[in-house]
N, C-alpha and C positions, 0 to 999 in steps of 0.2 A: 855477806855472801849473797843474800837475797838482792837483783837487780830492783834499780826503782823504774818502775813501767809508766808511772802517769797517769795520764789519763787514758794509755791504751792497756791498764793492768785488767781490766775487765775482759775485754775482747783475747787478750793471751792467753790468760784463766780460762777463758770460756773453751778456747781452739783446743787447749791443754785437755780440758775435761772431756770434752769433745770425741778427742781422738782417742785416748785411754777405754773410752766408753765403747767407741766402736772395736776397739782392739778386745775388748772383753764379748762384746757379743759374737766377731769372730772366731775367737777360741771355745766357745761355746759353743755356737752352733759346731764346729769341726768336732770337738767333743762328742758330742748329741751324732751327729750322720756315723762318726767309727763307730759307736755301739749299736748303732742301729743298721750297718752293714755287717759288724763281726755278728749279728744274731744272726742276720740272712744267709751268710756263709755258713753257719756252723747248724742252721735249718736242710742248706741241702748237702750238707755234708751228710749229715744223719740220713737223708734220702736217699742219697748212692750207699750207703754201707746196708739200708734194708735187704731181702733179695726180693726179686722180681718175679712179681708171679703172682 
């Protein structure tokens, strides 16, 4: 099932590993900015429900 690559199995491997890697740090980072925008929100939520004065 596994194709045979050659001499280009390294550089496939590599694009493969590559891209996987970047795929994980974008999910991550997008992870990391919602938590750190749902705090922000729910920081001025809590601001408007104080009263004013």
């Amino acid at each position: 099932m596994i194709p045979d690559l050659g001499k280009y199995a390294f550089a496939v491997l590599a694009s493969y590993g590559v891209g996987l890697g970047l795929l994980a740090v974008l999910v991550i980072a997008s992870i990391a900015r919602s938590r750190r925008v749902r705090a922000e929100l729910e920081q001025i939520e809590e601001r408007s429900k104080r009263p004013h004065g």
